[in-house]
VEXDREN-2710 file (C-alpha; in Angstrom, 1 decimal):
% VEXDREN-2710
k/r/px/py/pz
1/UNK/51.6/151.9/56.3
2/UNK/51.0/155.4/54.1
3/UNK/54.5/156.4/55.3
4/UNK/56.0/153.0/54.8
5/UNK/54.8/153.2/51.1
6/UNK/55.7/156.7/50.7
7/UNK/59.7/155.9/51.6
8/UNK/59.1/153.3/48.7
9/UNK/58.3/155.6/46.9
10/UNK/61.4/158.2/47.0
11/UNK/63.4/155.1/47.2
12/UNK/62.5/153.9/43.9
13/UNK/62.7/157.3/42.4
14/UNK/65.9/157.8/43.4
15/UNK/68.0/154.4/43.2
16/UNK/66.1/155.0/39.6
17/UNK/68.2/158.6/39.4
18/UNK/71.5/156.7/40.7
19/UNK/71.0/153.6/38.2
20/UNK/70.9/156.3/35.0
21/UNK/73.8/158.5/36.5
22/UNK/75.8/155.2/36.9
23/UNK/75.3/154.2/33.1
24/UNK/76.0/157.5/31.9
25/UNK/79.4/157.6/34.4
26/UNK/80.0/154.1/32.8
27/UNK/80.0/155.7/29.2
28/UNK/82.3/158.3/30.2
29/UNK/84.8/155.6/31.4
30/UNK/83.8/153.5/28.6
31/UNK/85.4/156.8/26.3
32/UNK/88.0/157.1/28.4
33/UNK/89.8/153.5/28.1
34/UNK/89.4/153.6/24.7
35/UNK/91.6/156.9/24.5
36/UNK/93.7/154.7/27.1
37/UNK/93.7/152.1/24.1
38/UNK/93.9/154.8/21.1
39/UNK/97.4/156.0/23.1
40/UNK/98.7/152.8/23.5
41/UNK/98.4/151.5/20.3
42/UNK/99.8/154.7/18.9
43/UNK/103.1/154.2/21.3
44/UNK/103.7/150.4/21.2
45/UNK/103.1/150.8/16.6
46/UNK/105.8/153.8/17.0
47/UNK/108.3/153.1/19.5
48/UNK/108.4/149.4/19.7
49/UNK/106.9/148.6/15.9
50/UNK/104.7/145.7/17.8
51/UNK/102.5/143.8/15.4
52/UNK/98.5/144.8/16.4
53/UNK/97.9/140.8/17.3
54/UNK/100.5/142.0/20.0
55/UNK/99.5/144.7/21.1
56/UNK/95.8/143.6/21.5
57/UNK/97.1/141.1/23.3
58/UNK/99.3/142.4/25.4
59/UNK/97.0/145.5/26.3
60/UNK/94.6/145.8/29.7
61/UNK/92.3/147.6/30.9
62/UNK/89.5/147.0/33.5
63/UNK/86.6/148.9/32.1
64/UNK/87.2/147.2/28.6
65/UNK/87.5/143.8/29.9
66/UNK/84.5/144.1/31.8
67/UNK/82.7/145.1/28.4
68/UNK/84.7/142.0/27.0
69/UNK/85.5/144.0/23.9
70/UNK/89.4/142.6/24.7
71/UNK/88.6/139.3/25.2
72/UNK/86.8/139.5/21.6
73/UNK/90.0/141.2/20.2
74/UNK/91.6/137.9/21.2
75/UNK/89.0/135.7/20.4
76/UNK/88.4/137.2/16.5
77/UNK/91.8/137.9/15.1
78/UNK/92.6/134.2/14.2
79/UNK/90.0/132.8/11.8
80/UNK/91.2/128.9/10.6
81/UNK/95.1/130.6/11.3
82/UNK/95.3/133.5/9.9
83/UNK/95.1/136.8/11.6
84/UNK/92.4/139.4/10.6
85/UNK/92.2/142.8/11.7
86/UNK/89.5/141.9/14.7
87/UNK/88.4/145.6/15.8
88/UNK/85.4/145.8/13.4
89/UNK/83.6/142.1/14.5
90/UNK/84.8/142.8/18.5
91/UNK/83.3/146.4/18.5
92/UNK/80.1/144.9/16.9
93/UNK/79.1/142.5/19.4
94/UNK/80.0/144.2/22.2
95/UNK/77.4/147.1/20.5
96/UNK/75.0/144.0/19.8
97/UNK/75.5/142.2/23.2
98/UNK/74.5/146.2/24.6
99/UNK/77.9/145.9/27.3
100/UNK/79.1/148.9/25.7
101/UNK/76.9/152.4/26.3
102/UNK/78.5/154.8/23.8
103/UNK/76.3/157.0/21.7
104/UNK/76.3/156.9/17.8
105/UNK/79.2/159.9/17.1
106/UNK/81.5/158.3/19.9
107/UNK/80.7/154.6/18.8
108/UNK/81.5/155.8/14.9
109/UNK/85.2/157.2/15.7
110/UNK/85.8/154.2/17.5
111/UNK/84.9/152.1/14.7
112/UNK/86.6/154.7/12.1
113/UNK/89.9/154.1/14.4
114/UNK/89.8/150.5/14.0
115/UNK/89.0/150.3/10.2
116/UNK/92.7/150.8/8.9
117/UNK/95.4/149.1/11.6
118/UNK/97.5/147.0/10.2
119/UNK/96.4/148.6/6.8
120/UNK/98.7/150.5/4.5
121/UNK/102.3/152.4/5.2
122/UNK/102.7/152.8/8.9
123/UNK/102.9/156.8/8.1
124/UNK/99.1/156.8/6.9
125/UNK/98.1/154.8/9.8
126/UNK/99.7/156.8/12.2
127/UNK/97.8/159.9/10.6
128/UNK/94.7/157.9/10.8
129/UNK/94.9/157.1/14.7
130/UNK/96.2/160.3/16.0
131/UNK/93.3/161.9/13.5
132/UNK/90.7/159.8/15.5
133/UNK/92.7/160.0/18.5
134/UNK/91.6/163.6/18.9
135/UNK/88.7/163.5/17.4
136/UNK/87.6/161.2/20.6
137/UNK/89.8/163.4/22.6
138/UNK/87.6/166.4/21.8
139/UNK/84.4/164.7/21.9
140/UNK/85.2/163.4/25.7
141/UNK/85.9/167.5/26.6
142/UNK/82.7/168.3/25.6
143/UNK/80.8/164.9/26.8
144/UNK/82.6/164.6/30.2
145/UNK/81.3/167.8/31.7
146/UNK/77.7/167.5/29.7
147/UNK/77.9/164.4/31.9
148/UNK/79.0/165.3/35.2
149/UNK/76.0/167.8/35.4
150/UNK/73.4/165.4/33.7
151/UNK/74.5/162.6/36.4
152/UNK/74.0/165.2/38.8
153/UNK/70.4/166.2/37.7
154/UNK/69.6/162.6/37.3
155/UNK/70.4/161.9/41.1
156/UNK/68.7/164.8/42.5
157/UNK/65.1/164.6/40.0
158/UNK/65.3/161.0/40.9
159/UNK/64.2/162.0/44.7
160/UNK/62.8/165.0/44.0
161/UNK/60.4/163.1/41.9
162/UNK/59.5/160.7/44.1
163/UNK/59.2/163.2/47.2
164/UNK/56.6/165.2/44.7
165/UNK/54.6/161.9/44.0
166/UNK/54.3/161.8/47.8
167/UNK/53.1/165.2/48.1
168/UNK/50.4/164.3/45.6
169/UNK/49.6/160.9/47.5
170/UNK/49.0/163.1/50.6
END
């Protein structure tokens, strides 16, 4: 029964590791479909000089319909027929509804990239996207191999906790 509890113990400890490595891996993807997004909004506005109702709806992505933030694109552009710029509302409840797990700086470009489509000549938004563009860029260099190693540490404390709790028990 002591060694039946102790396996519980490690276990827990480390599907506890695995369940923090797999939100911070689910940030990192989180950051990386909305560069996916930032990109294509930046082609289909200068190639193909789509409208951003469009483009939102034409656009998919896996990891951002799964945080719903494109279904909310859809859903909030069209208030009592006519189209509002939906980015601001969509990114806030997804933040409110906790579906996406980005921290403040990352969350704040997003935002910032969001604030002026559709606004303005298409000259000074195309300054403002590629600007937050690689802004975000830069931030996921830095974040994505802080994260690799922190997902890492979190999976092997996570056991190596719980094997040191056992070692107490004993």
């Amino acid at each position: 029964m002591k060694i039946a509890g102790m396996f519980l113990i490690v276990l827990s400890c480390t599907s506890g590791g695995y369940a923090i490595s797999r939100k911070i891996g689910l940030r990192i993807h989180q950051i990386e479909a909305f560069f996916s997004f930032f990109e294509y909004i930046i082609k289909s506005i200068t190639i193909y000089k789509y409208p951003i109702e469009k483009i939102f709806m034409m656009y998919s992505n896996p990891v951002l319909e799964e945080c719903g933030f494109l279904d909310k694109l859809a859903k909030n552009g069209r208030i009592n027929g006519v189209y509002i710029n939906p980015w601001n509302i969509s990114l806030a409840e997804c933040r409110e509804e906790q579906t996406l797990n980005l921290k403040d700086d990352e969350y704040k470009i997003i935002l910032f990239f969001g604030e002026r489509l559709g606004i303005g000549q298409l000259d000074e938004q195309l300054y403002h996207m590629n600007l937050c563009r690689d802004k975000l860029r830069d931030l996921y260099s830095e974040q994505n191999e802080k994260a690799i190693k922190d997902m890492k540490l979190y999976q092997l404390s996570g056991g190596l906790i719980g094997l040191f709790i056992c070692i107490l028990l004993i």
